[in-house]
Each structure stands twice: as C-alpha cells, then as structure tokens.
VEXDORO-184383 format. One record per residue: residue number from 1; residue in one letter; chain; z, y, x of N, C-alpha, C, O in turn. Coordinates in steps of 0.02 Angstrom, whole numbers, plus 50000, padded with zeros to 5 digits. Layout:
<atom><n>NUM</n><res>A</res><chain>A</chain><n_z>Z</n_z><n_y>Y</n_y><n_x>X</n_x><ca_z>Z</ca_z><ca_y>Y</ca_y><ca_x>X</ca_x><c_z>Z</c_z><c_y>Y</c_y><c_x>X</c_x><o_z>Z</o_z><o_y>Y</o_y><o_x>X</o_x></atom>
...
END
This chain:
<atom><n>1</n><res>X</res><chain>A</chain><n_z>54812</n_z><n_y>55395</n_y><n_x>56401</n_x><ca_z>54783</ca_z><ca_y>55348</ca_y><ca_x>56355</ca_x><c_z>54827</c_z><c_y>55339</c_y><c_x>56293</c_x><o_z>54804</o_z><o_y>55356</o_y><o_x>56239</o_x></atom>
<atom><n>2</n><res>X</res><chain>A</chain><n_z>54880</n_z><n_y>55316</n_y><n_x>56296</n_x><ca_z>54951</ca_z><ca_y>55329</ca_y><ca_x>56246</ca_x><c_z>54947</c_z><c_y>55380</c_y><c_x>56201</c_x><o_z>54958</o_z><o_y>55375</o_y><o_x>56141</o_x></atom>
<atom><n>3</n><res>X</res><chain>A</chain><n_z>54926</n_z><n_y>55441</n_y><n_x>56235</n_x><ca_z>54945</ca_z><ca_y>55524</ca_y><ca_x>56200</ca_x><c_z>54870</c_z><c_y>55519</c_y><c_x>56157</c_x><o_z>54868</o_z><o_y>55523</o_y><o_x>56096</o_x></atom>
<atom><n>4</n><res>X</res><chain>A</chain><n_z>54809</n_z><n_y>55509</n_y><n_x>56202</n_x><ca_z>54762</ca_z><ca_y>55508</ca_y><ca_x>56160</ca_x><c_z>54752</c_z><c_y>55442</c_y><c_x>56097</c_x><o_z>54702</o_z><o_y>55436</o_y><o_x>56061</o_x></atom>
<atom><n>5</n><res>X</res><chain>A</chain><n_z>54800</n_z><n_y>55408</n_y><n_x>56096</n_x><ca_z>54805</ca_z><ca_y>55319</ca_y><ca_x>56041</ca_x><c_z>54854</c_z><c_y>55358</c_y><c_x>55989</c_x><o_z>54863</o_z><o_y>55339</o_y><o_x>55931</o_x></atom>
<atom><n>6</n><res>X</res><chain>A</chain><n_z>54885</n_z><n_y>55415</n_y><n_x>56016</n_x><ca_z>54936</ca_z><ca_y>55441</ca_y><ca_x>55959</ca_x><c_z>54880</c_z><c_y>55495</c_y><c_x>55916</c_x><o_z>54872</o_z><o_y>55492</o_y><o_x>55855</o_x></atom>
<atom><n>7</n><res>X</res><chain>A</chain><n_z>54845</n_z><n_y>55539</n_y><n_x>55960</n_x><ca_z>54807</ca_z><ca_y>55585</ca_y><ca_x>55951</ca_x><c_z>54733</c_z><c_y>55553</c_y><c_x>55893</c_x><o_z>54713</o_z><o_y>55582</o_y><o_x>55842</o_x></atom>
<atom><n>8</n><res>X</res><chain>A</chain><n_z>54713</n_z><n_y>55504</n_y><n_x>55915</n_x><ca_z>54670</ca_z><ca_y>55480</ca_y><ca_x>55847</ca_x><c_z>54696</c_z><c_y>55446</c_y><c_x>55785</c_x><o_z>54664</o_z><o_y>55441</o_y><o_x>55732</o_x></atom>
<atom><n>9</n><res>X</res><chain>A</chain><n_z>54768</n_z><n_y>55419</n_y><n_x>55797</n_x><ca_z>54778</ca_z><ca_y>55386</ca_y><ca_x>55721</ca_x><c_z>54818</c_z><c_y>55433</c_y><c_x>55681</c_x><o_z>54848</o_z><o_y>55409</o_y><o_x>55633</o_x></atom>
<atom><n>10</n><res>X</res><chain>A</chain><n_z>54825</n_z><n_y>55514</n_y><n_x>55696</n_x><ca_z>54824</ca_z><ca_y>55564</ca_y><ca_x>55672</ca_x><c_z>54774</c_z><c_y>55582</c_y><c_x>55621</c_x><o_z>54777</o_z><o_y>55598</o_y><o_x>55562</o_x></atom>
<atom><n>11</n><res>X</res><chain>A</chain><n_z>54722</n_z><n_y>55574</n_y><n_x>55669</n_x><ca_z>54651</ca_z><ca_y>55598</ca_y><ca_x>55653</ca_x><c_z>54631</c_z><c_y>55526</c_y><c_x>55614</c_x><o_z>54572</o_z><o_y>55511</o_y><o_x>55619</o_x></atom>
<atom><n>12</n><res>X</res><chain>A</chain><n_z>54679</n_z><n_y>55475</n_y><n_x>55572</n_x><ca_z>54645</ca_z><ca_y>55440</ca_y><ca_x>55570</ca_x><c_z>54590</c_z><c_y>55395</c_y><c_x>55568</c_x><o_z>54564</o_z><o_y>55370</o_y><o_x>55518</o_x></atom>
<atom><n>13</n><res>X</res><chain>A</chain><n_z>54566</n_z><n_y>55382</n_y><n_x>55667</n_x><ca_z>54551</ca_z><ca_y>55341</ca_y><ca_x>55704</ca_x><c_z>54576</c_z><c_y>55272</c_y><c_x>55739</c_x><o_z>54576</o_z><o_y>55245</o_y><o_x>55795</o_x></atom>
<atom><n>14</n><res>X</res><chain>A</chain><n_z>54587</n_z><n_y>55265</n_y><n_x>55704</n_x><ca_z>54639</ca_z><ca_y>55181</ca_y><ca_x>55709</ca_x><c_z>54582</c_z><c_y>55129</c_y><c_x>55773</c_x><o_z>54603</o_z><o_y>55093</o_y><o_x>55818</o_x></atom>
<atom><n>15</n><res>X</res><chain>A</chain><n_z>54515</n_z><n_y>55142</n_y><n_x>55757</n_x><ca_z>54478</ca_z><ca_y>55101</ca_y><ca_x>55815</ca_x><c_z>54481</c_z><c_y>55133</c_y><c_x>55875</c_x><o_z>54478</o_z><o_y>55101</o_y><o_x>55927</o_x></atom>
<atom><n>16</n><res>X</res><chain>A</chain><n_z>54487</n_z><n_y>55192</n_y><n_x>55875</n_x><ca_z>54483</ca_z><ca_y>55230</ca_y><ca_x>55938</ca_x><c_z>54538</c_z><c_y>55223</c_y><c_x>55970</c_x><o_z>54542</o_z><o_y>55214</o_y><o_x>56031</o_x></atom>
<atom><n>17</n><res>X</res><chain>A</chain><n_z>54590</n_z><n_y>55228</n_y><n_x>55928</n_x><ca_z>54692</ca_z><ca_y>55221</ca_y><ca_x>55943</ca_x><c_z>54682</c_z><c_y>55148</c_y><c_x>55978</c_x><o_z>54709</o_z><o_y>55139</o_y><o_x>56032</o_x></atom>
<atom><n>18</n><res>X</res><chain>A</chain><n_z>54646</n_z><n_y>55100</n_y><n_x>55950</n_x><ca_z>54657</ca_z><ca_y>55046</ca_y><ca_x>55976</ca_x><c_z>54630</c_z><c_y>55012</c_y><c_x>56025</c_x><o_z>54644</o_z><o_y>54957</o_y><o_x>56048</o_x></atom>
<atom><n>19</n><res>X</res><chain>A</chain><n_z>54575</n_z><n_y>55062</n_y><n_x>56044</n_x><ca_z>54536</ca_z><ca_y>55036</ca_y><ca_x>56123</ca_x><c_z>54598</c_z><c_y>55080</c_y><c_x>56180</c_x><o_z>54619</o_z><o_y>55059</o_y><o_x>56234</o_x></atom>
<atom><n>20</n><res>X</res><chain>A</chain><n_z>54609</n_z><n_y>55128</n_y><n_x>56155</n_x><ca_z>54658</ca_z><ca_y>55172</ca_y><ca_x>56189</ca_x><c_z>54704</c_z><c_y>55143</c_y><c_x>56208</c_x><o_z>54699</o_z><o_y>55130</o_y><o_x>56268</o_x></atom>
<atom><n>21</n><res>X</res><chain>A</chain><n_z>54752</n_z><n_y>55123</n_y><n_x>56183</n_x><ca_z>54824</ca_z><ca_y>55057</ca_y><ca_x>56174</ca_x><c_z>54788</c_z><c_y>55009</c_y><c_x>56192</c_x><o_z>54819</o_z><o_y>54994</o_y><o_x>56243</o_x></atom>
<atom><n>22</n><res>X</res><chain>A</chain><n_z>54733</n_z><n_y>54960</n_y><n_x>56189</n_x><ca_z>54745</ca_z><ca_y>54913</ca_y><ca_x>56224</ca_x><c_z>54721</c_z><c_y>54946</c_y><c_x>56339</c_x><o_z>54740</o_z><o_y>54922</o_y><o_x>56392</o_x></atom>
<atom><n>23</n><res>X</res><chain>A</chain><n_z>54688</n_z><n_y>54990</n_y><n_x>56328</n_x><ca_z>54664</ca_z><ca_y>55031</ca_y><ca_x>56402</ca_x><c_z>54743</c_z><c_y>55036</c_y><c_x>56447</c_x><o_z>54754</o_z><o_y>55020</o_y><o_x>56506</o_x></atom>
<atom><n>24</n><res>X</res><chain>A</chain><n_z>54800</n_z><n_y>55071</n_y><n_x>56382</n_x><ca_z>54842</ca_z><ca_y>55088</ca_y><ca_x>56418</ca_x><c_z>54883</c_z><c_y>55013</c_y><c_x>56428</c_x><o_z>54927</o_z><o_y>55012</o_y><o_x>56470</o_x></atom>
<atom><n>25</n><res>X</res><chain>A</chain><n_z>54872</n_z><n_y>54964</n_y><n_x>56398</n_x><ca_z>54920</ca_z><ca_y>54919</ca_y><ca_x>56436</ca_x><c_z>54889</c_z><c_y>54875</c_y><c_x>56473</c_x><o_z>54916</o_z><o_y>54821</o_y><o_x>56485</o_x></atom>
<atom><n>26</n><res>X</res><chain>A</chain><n_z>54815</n_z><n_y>54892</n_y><n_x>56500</n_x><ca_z>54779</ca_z><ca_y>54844</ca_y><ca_x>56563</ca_x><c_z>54812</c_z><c_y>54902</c_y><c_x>56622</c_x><o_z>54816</o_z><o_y>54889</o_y><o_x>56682</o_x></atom>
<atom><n>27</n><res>X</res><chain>A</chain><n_z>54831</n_z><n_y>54961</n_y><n_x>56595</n_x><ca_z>54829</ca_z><ca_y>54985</ca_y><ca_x>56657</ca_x><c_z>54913</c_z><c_y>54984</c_y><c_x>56684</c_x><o_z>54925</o_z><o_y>55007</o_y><o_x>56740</o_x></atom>
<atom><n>28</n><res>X</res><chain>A</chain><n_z>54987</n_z><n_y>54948</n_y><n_x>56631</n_x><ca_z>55035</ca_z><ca_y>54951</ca_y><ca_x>56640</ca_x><c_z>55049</c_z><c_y>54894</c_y><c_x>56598</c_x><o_z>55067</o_z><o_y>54916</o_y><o_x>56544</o_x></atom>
<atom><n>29</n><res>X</res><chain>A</chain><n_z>55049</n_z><n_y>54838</n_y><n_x>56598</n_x><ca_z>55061</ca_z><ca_y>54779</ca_y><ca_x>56578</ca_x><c_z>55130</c_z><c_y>54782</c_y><c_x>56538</c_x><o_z>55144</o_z><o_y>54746</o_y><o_x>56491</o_x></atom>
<atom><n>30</n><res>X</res><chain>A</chain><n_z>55174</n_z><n_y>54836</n_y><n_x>56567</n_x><ca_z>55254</ca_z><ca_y>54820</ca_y><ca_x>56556</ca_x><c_z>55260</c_z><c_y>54890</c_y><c_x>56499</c_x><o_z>55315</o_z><o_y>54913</o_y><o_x>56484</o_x></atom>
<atom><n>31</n><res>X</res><chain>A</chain><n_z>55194</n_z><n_y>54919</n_y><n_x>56470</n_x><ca_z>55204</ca_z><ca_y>54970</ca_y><ca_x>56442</ca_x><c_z>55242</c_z><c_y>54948</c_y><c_x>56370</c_x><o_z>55190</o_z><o_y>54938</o_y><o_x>56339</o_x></atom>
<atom><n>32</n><res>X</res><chain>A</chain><n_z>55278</n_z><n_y>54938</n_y><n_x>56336</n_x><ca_z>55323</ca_z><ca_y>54945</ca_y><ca_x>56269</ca_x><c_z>55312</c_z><c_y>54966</c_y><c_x>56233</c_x><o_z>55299</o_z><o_y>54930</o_y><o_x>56184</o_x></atom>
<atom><n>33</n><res>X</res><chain>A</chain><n_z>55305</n_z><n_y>55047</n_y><n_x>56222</n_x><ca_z>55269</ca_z><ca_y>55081</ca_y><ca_x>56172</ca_x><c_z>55198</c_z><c_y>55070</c_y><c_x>56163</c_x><o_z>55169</o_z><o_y>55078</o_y><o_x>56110</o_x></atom>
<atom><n>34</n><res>X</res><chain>A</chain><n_z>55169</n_z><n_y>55051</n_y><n_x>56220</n_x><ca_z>55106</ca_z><ca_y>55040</ca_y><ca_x>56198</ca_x><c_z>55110</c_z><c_y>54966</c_y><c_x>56155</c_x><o_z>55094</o_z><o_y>54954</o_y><o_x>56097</o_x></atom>
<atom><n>35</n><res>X</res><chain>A</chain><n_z>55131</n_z><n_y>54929</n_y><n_x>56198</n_x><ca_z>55131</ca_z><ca_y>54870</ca_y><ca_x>56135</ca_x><c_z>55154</c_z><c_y>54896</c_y><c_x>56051</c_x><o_z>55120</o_z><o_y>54883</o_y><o_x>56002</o_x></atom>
<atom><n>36</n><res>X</res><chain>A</chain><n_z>55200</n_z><n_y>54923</n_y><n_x>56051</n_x><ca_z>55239</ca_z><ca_y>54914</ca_y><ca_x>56001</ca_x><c_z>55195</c_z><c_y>54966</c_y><c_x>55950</c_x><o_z>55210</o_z><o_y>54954</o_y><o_x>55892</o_x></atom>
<atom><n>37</n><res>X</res><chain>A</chain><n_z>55153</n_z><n_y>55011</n_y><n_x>55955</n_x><ca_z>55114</ca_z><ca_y>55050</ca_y><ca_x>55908</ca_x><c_z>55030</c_z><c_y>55010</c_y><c_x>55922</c_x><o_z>54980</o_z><o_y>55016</o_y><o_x>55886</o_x></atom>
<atom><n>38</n><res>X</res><chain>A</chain><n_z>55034</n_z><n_y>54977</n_y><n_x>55973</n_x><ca_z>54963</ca_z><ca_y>54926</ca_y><ca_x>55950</ca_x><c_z>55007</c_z><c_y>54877</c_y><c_x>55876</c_x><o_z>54977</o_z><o_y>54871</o_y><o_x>55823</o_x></atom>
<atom><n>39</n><res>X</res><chain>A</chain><n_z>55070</n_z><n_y>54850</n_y><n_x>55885</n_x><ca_z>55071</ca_z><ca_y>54788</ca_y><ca_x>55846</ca_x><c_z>55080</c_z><c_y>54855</c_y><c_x>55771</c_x><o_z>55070</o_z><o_y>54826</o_y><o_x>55717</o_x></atom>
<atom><n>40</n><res>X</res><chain>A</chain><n_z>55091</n_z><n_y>54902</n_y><n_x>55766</n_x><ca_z>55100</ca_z><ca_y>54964</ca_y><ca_x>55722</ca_x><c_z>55021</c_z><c_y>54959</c_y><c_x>55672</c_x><o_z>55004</o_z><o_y>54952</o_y><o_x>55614</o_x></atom>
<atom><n>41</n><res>X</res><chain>A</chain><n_z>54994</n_z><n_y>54967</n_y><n_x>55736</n_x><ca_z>54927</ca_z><ca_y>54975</ca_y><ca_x>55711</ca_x><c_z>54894</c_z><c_y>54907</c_y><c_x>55687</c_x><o_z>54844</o_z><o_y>54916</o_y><o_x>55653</o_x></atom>
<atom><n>42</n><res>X</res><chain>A</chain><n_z>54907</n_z><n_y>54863</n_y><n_x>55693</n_x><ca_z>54890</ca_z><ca_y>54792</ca_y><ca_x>55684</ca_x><c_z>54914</c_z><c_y>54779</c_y><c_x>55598</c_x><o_z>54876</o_z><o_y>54762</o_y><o_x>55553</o_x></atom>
<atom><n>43</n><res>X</res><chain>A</chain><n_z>54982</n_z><n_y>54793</n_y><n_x>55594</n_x><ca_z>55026</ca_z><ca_y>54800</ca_y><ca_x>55543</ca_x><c_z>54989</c_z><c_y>54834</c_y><c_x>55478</c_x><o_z>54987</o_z><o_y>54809</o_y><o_x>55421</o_x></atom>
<atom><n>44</n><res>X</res><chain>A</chain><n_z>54955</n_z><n_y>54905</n_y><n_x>55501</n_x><ca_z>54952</ca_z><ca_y>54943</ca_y><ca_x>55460</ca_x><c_z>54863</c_z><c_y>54920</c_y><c_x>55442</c_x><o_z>54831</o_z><o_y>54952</o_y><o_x>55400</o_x></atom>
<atom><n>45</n><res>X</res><chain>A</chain><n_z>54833</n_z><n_y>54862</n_y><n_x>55481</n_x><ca_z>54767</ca_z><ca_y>54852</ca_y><ca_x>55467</ca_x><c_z>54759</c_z><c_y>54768</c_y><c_x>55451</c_x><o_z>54709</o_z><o_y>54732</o_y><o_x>55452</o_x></atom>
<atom><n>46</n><res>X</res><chain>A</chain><n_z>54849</n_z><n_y>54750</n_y><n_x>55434</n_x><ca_z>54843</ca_z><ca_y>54698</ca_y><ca_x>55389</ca_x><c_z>54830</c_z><c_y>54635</c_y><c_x>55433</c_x><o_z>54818</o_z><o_y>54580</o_y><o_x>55409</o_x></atom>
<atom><n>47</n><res>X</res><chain>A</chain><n_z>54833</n_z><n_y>54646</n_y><n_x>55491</n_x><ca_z>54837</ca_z><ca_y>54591</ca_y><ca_x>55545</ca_x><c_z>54887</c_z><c_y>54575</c_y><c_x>55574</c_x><o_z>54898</o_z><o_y>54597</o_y><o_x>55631</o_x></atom>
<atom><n>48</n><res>X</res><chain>A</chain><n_z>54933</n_z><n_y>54530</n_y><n_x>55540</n_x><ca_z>54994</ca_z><ca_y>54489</ca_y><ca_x>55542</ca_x><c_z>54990</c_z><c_y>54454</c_y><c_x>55608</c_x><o_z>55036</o_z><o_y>54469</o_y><o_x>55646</o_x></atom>
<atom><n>49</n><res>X</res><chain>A</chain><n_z>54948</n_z><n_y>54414</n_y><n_x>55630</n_x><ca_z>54947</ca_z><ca_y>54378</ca_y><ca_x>55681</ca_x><c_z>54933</c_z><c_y>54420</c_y><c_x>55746</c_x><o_z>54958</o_z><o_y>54398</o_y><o_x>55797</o_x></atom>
<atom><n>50</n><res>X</res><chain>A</chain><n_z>54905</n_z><n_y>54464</n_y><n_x>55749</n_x><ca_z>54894</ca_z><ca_y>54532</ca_y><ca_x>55795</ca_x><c_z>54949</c_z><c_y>54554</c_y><c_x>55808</c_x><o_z>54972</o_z><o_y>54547</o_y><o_x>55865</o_x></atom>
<atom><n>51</n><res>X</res><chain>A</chain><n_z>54984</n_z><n_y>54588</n_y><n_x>55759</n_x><ca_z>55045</ca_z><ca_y>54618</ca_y><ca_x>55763</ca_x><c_z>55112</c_z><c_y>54559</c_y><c_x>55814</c_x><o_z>55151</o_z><o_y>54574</o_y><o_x>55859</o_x></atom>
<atom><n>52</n><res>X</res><chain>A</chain><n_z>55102</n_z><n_y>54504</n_y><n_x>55786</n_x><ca_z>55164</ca_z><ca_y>54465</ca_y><ca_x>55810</ca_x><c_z>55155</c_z><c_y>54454</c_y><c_x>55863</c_x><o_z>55207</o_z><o_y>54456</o_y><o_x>55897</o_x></atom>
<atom><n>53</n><res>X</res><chain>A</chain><n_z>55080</n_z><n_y>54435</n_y><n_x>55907</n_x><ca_z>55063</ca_z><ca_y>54414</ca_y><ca_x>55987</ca_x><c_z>55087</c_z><c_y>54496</c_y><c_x>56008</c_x><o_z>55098</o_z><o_y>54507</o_y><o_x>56068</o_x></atom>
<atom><n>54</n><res>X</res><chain>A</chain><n_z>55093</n_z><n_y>54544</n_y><n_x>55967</n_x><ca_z>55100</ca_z><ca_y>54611</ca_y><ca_x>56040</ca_x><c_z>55173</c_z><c_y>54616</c_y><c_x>56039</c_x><o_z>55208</o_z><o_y>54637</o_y><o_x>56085</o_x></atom>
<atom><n>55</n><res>X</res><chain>A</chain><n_z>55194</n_z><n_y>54591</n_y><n_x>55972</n_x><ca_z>55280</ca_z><ca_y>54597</ca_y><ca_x>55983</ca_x><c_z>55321</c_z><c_y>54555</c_y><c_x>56036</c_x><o_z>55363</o_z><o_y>54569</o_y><o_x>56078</o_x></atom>
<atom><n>56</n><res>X</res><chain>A</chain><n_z>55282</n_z><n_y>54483</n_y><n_x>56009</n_x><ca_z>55318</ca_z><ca_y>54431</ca_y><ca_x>56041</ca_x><c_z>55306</c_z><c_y>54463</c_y><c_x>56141</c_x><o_z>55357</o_z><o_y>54457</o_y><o_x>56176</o_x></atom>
<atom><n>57</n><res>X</res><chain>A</chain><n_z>55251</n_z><n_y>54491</n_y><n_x>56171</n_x><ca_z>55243</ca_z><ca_y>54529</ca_y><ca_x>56235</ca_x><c_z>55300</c_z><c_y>54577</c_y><c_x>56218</c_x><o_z>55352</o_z><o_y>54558</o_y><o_x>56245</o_x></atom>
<atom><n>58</n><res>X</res><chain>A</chain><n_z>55306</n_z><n_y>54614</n_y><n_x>56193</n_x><ca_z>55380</ca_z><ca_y>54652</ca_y><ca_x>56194</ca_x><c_z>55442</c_z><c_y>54631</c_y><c_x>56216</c_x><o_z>55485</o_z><o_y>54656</o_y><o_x>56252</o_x></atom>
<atom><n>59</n><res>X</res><chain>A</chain><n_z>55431</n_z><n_y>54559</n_y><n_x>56175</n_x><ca_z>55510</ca_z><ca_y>54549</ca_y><ca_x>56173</ca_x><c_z>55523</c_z><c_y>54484</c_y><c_x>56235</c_x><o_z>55574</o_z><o_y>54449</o_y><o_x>56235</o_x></atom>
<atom><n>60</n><res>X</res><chain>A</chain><n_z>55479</n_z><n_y>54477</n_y><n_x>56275</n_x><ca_z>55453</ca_z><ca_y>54438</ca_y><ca_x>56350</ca_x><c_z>55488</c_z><c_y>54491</c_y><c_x>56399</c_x><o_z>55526</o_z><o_y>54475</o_y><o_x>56445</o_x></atom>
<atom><n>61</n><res>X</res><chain>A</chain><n_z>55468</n_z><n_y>54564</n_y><n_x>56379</n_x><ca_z>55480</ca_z><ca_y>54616</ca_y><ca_x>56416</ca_x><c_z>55562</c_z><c_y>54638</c_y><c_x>56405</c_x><o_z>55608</o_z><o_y>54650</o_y><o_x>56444</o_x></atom>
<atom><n>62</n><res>X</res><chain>A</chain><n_z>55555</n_z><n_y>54635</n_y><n_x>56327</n_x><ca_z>55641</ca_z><ca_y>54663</ca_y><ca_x>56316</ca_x><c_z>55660</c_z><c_y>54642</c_y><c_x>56268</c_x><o_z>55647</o_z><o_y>54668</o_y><o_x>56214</o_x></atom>
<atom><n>63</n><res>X</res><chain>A</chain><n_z>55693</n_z><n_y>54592</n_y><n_x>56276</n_x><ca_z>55709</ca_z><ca_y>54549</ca_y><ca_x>56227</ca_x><c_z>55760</c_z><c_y>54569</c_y><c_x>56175</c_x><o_z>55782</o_z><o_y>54522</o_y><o_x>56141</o_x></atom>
<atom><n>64</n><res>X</res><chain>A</chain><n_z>55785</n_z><n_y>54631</n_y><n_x>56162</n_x><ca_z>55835</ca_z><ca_y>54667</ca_y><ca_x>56131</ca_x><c_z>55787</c_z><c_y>54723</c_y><c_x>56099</c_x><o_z>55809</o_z><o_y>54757</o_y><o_x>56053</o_x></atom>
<atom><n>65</n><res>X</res><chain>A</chain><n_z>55745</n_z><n_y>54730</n_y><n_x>56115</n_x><ca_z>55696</ca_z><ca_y>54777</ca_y><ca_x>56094</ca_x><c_z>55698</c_z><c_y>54793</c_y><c_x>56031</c_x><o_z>55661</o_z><o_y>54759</o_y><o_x>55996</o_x></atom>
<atom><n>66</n><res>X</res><chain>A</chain><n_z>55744</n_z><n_y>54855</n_y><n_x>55992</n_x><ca_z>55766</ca_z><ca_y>54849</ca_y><ca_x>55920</ca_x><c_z>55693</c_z><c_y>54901</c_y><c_x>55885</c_x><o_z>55706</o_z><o_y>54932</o_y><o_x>55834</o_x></atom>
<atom><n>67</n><res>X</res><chain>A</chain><n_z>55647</n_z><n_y>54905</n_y><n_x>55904</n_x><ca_z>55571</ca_z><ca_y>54908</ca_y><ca_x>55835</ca_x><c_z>55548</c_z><c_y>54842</c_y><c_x>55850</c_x><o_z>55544</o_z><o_y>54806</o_y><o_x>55800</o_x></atom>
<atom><n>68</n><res>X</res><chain>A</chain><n_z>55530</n_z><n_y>54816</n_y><n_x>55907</n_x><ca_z>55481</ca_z><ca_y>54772</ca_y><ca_x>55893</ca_x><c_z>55539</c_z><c_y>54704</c_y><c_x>55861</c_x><o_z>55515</o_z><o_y>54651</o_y><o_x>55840</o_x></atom>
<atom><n>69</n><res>X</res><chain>A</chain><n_z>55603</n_z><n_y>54715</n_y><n_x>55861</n_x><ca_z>55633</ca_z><ca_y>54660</ca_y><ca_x>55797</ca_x><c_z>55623</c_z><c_y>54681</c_y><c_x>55750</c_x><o_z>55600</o_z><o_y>54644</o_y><o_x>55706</o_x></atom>
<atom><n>70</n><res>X</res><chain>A</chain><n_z>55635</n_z><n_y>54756</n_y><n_x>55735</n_x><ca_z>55611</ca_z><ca_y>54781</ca_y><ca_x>55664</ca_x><c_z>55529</c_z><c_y>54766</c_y><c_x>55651</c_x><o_z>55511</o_z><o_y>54742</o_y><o_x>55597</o_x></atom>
<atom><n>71</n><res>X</res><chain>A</chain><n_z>55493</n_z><n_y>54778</n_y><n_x>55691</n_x><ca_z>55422</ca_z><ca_y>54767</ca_y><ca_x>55661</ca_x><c_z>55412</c_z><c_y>54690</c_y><c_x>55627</c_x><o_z>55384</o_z><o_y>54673</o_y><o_x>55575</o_x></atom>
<atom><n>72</n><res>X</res><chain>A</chain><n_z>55449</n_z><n_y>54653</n_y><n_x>55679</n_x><ca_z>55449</ca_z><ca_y>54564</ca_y><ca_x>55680</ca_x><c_z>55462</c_z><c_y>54540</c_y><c_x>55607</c_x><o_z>55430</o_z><o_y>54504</o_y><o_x>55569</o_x></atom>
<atom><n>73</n><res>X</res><chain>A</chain><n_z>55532</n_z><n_y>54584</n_y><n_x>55601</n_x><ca_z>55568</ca_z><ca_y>54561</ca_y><ca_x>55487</ca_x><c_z>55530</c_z><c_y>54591</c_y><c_x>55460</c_x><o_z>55512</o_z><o_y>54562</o_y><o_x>55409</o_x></atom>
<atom><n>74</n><res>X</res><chain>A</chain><n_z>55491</n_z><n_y>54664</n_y><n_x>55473</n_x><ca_z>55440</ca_z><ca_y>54693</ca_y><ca_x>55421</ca_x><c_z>55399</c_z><c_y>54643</c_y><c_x>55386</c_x><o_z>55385</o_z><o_y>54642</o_y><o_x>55326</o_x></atom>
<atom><n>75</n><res>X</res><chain>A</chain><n_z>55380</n_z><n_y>54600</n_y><n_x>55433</n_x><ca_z>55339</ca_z><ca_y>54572</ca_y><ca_x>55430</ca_x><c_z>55325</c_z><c_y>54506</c_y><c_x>55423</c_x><o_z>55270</o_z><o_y>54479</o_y><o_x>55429</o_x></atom>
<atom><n>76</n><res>X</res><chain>A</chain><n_z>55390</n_z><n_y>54476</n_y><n_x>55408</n_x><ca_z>55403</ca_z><ca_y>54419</ca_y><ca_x>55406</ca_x><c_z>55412</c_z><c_y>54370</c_y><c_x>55475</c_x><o_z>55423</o_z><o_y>54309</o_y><o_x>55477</o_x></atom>
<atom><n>77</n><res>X</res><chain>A</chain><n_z>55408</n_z><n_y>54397</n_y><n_x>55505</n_x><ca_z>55419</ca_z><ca_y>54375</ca_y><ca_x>55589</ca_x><c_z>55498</c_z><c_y>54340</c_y><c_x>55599</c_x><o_z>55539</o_z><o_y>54351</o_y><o_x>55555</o_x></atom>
<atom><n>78</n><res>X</res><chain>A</chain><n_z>55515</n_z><n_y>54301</n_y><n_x>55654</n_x><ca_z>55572</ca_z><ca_y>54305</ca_y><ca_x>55660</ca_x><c_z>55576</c_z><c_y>54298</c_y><c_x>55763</c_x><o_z>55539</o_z><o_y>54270</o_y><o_x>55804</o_x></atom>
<atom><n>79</n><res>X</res><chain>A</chain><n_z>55632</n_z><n_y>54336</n_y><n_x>55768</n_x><ca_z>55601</ca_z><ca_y>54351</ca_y><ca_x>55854</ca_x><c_z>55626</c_z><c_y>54251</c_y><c_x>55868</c_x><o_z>55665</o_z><o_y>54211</o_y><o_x>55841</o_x></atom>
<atom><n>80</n><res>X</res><chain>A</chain><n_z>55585</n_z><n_y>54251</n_y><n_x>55915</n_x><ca_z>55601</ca_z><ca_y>54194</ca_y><ca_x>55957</ca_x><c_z>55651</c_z><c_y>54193</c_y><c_x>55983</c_x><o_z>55679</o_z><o_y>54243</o_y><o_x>56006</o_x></atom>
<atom><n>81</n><res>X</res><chain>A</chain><n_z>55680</n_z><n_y>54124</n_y><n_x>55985</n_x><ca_z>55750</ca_z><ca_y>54110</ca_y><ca_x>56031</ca_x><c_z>55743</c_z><c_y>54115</c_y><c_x>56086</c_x><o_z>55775</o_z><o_y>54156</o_y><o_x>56117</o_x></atom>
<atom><n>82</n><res>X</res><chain>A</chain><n_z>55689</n_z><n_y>54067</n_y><n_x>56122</n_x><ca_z>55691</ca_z><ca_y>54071</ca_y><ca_x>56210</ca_x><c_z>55610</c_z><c_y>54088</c_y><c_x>56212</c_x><o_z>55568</o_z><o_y>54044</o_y><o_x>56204</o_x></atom>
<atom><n>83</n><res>X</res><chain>A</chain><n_z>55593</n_z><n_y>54162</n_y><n_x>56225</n_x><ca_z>55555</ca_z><ca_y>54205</ca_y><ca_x>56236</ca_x><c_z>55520</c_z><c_y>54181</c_y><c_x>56302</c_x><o_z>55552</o_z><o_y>54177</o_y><o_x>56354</o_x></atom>
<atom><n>84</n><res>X</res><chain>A</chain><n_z>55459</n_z><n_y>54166</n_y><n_x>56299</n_x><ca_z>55400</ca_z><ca_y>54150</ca_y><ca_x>56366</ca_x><c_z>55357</c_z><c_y>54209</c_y><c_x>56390</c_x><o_z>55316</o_z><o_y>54201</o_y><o_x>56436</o_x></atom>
END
C-alpha cells in the first residue's frame, strides 16, 4: 500500500496516494513513514491542519522523529512538549 502511495504521487495522483497511506496505516497503526508522507501530502495540498494531526501521531510514536519535526517548522508547527 506504501509502495503503491509512492507509486501514484509520481504519477501525480495525490487522491489515490492518499486512500493508499491512509489503508496502510489502518493496517499498521505504528507505521511512520506512512504518516509522515500522508502529513507530506497534506502539506503539499495546503492542508495545514491535516498535516499537523499526522505529525503530532508521529511524534506520540517517536517523539525524536527528525522529518516529522522538520515537517512541523516547515510549517509553522511547533512539536509538543508532553506528546498524547
């Protein structure tokens, strides 16, 4: 699901990437990369508040997680102190 979410926003398919990425993290909750190129894709379709709910799940998961801090300042984000 991942390979094929990389495989359409090639082809830019960004809706297809994004039923894909969200498929692959019902099926691995703890997936990272999948978060972190959904909040990519969120980013790149101008959805600020999208982007920050998949980071802030990142950084629940790994709180050192150095893209999804970088995605976080891209974007005006700032990571949370005590992460839920």
């Amino acid at each position: 699901m991942y390979n094929k979410a990389l495989k359409y926003l090639q082809q830019g398919n960004d809706d297809l990437a994004l039923i894909q990425l969200k498929k692959a993290i019902e099926f691995n909750e703890k997936f990272v990369d999948a978060y972190n190129l959904l909040a990519l894709c969120y980013i790149n379709l101008d959805n600020k508040d999208g982007a920050k709910e998949m980071l802030k799940k990142v950084l629940n998961i790994d709180k050192n997680n150095v893209i999804a801090i970088s995605y976080l300042e891209e974007i005006g984000g700032t990571k949370p102190n005590n992460i839920i």
